[in-house]
C-alpha positions as CSV (number, residue, x, y, z in Angstrom):
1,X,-11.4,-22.8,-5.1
2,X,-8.4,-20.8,-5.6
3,X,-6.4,-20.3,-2.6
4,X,-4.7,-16.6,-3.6
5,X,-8.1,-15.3,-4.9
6,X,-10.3,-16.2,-1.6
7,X,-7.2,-15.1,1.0
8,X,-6.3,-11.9,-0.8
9,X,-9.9,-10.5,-1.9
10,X,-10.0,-8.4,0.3
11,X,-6.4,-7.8,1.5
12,X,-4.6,-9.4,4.6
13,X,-6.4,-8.7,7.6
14,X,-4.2,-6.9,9.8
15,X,-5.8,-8.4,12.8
16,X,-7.1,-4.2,13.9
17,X,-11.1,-4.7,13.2
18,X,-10.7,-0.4,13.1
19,X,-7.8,-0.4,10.4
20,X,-9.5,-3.1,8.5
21,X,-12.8,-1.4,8.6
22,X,-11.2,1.4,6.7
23,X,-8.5,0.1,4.5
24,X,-9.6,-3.5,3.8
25,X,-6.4,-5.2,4.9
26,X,-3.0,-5.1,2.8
27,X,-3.4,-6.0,-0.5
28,X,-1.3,-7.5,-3.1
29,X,1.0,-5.5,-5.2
30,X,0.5,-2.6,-2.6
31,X,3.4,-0.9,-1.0
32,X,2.4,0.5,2.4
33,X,4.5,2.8,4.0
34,X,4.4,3.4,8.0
35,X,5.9,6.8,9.3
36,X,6.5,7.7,12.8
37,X,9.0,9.9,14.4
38,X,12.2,8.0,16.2
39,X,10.6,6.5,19.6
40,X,6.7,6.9,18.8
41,X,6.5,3.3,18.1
42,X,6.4,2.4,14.6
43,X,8.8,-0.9,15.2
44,X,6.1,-2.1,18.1
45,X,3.6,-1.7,15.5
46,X,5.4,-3.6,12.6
47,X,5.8,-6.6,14.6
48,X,2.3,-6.1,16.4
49,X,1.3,-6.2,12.7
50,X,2.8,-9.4,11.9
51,X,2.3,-11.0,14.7
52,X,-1.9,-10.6,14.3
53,X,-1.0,-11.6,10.5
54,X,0.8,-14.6,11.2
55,X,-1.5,-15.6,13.8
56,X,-4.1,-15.8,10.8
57,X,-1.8,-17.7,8.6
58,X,-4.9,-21.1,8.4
59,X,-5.3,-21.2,5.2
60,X,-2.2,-23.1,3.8
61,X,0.2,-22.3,7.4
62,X,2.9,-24.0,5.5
63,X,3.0,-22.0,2.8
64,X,2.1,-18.9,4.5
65,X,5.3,-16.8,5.4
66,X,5.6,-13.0,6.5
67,X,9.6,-11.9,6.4
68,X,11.1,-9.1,8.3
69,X,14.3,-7.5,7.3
70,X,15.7,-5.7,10.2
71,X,18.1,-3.2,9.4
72,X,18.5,-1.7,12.7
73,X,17.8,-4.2,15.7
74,X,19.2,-7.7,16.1
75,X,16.4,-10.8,15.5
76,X,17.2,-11.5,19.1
77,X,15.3,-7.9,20.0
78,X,13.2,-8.1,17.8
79,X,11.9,-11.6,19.2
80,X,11.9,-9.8,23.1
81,X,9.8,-7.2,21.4
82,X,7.3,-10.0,20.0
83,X,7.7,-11.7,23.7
84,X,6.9,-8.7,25.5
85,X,3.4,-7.9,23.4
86,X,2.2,-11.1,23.7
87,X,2.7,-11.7,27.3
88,X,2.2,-8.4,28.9
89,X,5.4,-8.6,30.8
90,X,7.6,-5.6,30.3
91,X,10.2,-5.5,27.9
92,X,12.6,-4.5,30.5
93,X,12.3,-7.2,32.7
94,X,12.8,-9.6,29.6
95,X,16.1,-7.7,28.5
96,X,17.7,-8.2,31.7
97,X,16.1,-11.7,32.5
98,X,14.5,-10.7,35.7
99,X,11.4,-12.4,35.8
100,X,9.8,-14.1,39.1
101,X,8.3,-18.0,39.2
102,X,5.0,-16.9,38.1
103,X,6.2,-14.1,35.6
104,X,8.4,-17.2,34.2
105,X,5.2,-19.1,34.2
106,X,3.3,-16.5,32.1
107,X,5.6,-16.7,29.6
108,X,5.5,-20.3,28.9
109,X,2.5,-20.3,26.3
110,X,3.0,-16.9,24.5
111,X,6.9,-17.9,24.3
112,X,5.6,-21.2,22.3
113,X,2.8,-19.6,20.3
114,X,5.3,-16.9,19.0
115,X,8.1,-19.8,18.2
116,X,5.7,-21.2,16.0
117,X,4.6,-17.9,14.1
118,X,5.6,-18.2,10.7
119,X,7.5,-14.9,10.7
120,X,11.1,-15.3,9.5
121,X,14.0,-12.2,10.7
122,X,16.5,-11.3,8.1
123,X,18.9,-9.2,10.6
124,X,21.5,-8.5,8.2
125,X,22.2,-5.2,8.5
126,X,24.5,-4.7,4.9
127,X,21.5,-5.6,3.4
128,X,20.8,-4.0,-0.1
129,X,18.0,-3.0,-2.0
130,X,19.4,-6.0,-4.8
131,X,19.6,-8.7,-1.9
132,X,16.2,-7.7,-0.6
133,X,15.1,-8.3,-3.7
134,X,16.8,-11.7,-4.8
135,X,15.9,-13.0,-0.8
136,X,12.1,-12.2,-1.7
137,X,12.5,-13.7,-5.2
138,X,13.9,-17.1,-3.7
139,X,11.5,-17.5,-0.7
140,X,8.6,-17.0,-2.6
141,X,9.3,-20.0,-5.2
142,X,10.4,-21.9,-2.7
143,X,9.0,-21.9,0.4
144,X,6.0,-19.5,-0.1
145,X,6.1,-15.6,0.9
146,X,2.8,-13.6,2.0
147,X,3.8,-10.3,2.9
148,X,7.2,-8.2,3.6
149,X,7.7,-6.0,6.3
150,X,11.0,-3.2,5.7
151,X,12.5,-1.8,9.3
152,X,13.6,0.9,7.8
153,X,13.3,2.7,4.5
154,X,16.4,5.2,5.3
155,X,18.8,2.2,6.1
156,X,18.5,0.3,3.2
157,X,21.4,1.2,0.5
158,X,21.7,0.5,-3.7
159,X,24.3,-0.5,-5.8
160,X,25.0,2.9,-7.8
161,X,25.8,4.6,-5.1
162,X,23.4,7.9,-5.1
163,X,23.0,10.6,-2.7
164,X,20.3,10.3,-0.4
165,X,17.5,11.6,-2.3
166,X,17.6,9.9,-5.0
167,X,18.9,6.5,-3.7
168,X,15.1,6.7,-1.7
169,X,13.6,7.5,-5.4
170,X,15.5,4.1,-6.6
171,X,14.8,2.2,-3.8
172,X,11.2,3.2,-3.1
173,X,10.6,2.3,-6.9
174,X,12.3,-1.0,-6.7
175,X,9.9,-1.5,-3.8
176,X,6.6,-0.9,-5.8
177,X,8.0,-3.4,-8.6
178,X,8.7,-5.8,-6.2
179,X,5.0,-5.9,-4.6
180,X,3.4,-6.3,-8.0
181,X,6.0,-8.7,-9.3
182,X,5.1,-11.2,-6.2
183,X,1.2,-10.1,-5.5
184,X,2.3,-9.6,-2.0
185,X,2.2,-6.1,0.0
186,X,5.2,-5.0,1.2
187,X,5.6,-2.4,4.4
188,X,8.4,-0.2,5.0
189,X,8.9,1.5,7.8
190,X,10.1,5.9,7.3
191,X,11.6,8.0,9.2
192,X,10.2,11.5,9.5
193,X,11.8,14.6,9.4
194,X,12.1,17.2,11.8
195,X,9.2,19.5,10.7
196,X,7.0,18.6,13.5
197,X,9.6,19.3,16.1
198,X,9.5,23.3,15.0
199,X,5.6,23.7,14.4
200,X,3.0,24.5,16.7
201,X,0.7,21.7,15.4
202,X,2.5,18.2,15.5
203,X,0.2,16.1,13.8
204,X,2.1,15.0,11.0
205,X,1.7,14.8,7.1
206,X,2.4,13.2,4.2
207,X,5.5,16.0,3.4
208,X,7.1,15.1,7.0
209,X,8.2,11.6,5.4
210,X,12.0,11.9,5.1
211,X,12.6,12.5,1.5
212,X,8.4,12.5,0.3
213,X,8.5,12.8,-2.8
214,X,9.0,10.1,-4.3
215,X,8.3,8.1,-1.2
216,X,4.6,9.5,-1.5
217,X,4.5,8.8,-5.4
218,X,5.0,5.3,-5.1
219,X,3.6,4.3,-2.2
220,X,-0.2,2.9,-2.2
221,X,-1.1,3.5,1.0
222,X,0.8,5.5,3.9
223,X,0.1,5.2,7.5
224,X,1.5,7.9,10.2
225,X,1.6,7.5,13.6
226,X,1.0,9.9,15.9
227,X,1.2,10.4,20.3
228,X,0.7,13.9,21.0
229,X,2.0,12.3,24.5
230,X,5.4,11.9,22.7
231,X,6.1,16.2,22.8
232,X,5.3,15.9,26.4
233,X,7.4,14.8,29.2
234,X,6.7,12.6,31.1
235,X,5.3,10.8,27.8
236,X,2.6,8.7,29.9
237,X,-0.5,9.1,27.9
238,X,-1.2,6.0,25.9
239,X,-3.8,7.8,23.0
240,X,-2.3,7.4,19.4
241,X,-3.5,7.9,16.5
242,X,-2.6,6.1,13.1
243,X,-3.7,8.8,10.5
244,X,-4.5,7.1,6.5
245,X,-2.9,9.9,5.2
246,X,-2.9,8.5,2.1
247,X,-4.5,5.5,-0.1
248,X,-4.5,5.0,-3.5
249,X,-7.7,2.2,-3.4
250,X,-10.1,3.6,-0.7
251,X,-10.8,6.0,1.5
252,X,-8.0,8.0,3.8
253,X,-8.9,8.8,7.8
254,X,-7.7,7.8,10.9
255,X,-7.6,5.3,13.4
256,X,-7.3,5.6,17.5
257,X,-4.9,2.6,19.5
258,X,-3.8,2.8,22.9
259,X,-0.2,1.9,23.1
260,X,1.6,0.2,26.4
261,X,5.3,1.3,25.8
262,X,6.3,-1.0,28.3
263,X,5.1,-4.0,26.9
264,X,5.4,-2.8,22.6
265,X,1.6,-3.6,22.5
266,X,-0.9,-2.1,20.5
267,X,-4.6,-2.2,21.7
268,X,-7.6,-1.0,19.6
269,X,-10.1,1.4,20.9
């Protein structure tokens, strides 16, 4: 039995059961964009995304790699982050090492389960476009590569030195190539613009993405989060909603999570 036919036929699960009931998992060749206003979560999400991937990495685990390439935080954070989820302690207390016996004893089995996730950080933030490419190249051939995961779009630069606008349209496009040149999904993370910030209604929409254009051309699927809690203060509420806004292979819609700021976890409802 072939190994890529039976793991992909339906896409990777993401480890949701609600966002695999309604997108199927990420499939090969797809690029999947997430987009999220700065501070509604869409890094906690990302790695709560590849943690539940990598957790079902059975098949061939040896083989079976996800990569991040971090363009804003250090591996070091991002590996708190990961910490944090899986153990329910709060990311602060992790940041500034303050942890009690038993707290220190909670972290003991999650600490070794997410050591042995086989999610590799690429924290180099000069990172280009070219080198993201080449990197993915490489590890594929060699070591086996399942899925990609971009934090984020906006940070990532190109050789020819374009404005803004159209390095996106160059990069995103690169992107989409890439996916269907490895049969892997990739995700990239987007910034949104300020559109919600000045409109009565805040849910966003698939022209809020920072330069959409192109971004929403190429892109298979795009996910947006949204916490109406996020325009409030205090921002307590947990309720967010991951809105399909977009998908080229099935059906759009949304999805409901609770999410625990304090400890980056995601929870289904």
């Amino acid at each position: 039995m072939n190994y890529q036919k039976t793991f992909y036929r339906k896409g990777i699960k993401t480890g949701f059961k609600n966002l695999d009931e309604l997108i199927s998992g990420f499939k090969p060749k797809e690029l999947i964009i997430l987009g999220a206003r700065t501070g509604m979560g869409k890094t906690a999400f990302m790695l709560n995304l590849a943690c539940n991937i990598a957790k079902n990495f059975t098949t061939n685990p040896e083989t079976q790699k996800a990569v991040i390439f971090s363009l804003e935080m250090a591996a070091e954070e991002l590996g708190i982050r990961l910490l944090s989820s899986a153990s329910k302690i709060p990311l602060k207390q992790l940041q500034h090492k303050n942890l009690n016996k038993n707290e220190k004893l909670q972290l003991l089995i999650p600490e070794d389960e997410t050591t042995q996730l086989n999610i590799l950080i690429d924290d180099d933030r000069n990172n280009k476009i070219e080198d993201i490419e080449t990197k993915c190249r490489q590890m594929k051939y060699t070591k086996g590569l399942d899925i990609v995961f971009i934090d984020y779009l906006h940070l990532l630069k190109e050789d020819q030195n374009f404005n803004t606008y159209q390095a996106i349209s160059v990069i995103s496009r690169k992107l989409k190539k890439l996916a269907s040149e490895l049969n892997i999904p990739i995700v990239a993370l987007s910034q949104m613009n300020r559109a919600t910030y000045v409109r009565e209604v805040k849910r966003p929409q698939l022209t809020d993405l920072r330069d959409s254009g192109t971004i929403e051309q190429d892109a298979d699927v795009v996910m947006l989060l949204h916490r109406e809690s996020y325009y409030q203060k205090p921002d307590i509420n947990p309720h967010t909603n991951l809105i399909i806004a977009k998908n080229r292979s099935g059906q759009k819609g949304e999805c409901s999570f609770n999410f625990y700021k304090q400890i980056q976890r995601f929870e289904a409802k």
